[in-house]
N, C-alpha and C positions, 0 to 999 in steps of 0.2 A: 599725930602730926596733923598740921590744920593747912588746910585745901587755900591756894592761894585764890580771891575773886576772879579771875581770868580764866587760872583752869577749871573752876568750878562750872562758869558760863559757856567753856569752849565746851565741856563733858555733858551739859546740859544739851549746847545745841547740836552735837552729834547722837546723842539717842533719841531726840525729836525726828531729826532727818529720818536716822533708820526707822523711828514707829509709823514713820510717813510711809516709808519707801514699802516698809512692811504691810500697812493697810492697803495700799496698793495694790499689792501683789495678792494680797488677801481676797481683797473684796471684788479686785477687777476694776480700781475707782482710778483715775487719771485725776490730776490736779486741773482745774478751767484752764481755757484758752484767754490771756488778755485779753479786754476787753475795754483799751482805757480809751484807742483811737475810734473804737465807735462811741464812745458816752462821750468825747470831746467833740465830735460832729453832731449828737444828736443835742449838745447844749450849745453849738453854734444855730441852731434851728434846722438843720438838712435831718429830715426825717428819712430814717431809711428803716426798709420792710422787713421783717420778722423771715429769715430762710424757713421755712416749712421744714420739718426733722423727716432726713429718709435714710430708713436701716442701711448703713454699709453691709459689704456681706459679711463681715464679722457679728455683727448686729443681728444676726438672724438666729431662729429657736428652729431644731427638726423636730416636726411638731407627729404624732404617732397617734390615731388613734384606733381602738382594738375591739374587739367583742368578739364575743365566744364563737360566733362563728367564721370567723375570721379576715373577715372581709373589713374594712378600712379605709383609714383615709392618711395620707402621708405626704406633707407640704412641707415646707422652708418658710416662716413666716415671723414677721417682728414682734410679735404681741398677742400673748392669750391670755383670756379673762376664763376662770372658772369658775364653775357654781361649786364652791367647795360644803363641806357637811357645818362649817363658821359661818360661810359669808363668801360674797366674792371676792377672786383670787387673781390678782393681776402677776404673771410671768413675763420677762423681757429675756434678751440675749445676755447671758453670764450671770445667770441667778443660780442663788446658793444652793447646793444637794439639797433635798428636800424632798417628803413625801404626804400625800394628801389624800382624806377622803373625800370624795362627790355626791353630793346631792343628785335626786333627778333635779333638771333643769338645762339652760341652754351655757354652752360652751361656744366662745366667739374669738376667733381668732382674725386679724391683720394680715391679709396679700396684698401685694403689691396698691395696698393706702385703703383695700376696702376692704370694713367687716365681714365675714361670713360665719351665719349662725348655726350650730348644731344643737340639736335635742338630745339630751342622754339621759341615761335613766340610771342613775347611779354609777359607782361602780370605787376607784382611784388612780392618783396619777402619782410618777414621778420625773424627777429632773434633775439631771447631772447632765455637765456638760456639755449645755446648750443641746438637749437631748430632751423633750417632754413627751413622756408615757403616757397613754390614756388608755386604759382598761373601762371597758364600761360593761353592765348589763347589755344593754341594745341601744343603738342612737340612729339618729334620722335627720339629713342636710333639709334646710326650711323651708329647700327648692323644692322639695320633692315630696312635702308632703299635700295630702290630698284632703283639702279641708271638711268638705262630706264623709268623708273615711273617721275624719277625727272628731267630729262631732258626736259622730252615732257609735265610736266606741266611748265617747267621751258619758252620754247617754248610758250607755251600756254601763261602763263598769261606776258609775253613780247609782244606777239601779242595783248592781250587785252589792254592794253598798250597803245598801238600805233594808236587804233581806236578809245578810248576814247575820250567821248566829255565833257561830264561835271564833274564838279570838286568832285564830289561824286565818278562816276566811275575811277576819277583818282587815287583817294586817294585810293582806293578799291585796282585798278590794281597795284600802287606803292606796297603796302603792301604784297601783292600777289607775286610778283617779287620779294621784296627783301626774304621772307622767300622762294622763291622757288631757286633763287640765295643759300642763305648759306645752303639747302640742299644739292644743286649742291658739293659746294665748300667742304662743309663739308663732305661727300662722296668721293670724292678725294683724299681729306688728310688722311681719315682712311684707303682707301684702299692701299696709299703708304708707310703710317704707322705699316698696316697687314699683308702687300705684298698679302692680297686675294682681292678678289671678291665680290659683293654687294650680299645682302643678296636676295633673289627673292619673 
């Protein structure tokens, strides 16, 4: 029996609606806000200013991070970048279940509009339900480290390094170097970012 043109297009545009309503509901994506009275003022020539984007509290990630020994750090914040074992890893409010391995390197997460840097030294995260886990090795806030501390372990395990013999204590001294490296680095940049001084 053959589909008259009308019901065809009526059947058509009710399973678009639903795959709509469905990615929606999926993805956590709302359709844009209109947006036709501001493009008709700004092609009358009235320029108007860009709102600056501020997390509602919906908007916000419970951000967890962990180490073995148990001590942490535990914020509400809009946005983390991670040093994932890929590449960096940008996390928002309503991102999908997921799990990741970490690099050493810095972890930066969004408070109320300003970055705050961590050091971590491997480890993984995950993330459900505007929920982000951070299991790490060991990590260190960039306030707090002590750039004379970090130099001279940084010295240190480069020299360990260099006299290693077996493929254990390479791996060892690699690892050791690279996280004594991005404190180095990382200490650097906050301090030209603060215009201060390491923390002692």
């Amino acid at each position: 029996m053959a589909r008259s043109p009308v019901l065809s297009f009526l059947l058509f545009g009710v399973l678009a609606l639903l795959g709509k309503r469905s990615m929606e509901t999926f993805v956590g994506v709302t359709s844009r806000p209109n947006r036709a009275p501001q493009v008709a003022r700004m092609a009358e020539g009235e320029e108007e200013e860009e709102p600056e984007y501020v997390a509602a509290p919906g908007d916000r990630l419970k951000l967890k991070v962990l180490s073995p020994e148990g001590d942490g750090i535990s914020v509400a914040c809009s946005e983390v970048i991670l040093p994932s074992a890929t590449g960096q890893l940008g996390i928002l409010a309503n991102h999908a279940p997921m799990m990741s391995a970490l690099d050493t390197g810095v972890l930066r997460f969004k408070e109320d509009g300003k970055w705050k840097p961590v050091v971590v030294m491997g480890g993984f995260a995950t993330v459900d339900s505007n929920q982000l886990s951070v299991l790490v090795n060991d990590f260190e806030k960039a306030d707090s480290i002590d750039m004379k501390e970090a130099q001279s372990d940084m010295d240190s395990a480069t020299s360990m390094l260099e006299k290693a013999d077996s493929k254990k204590d390479k791996l060892e001294a690699t690892a050791k170097t690279a996280g004594c490296h991005v404190r180095v680095e990382e200490m650097r940049s906050f301090q030209v970012n603060h215009g201060g001084t390491a923390a002692a």
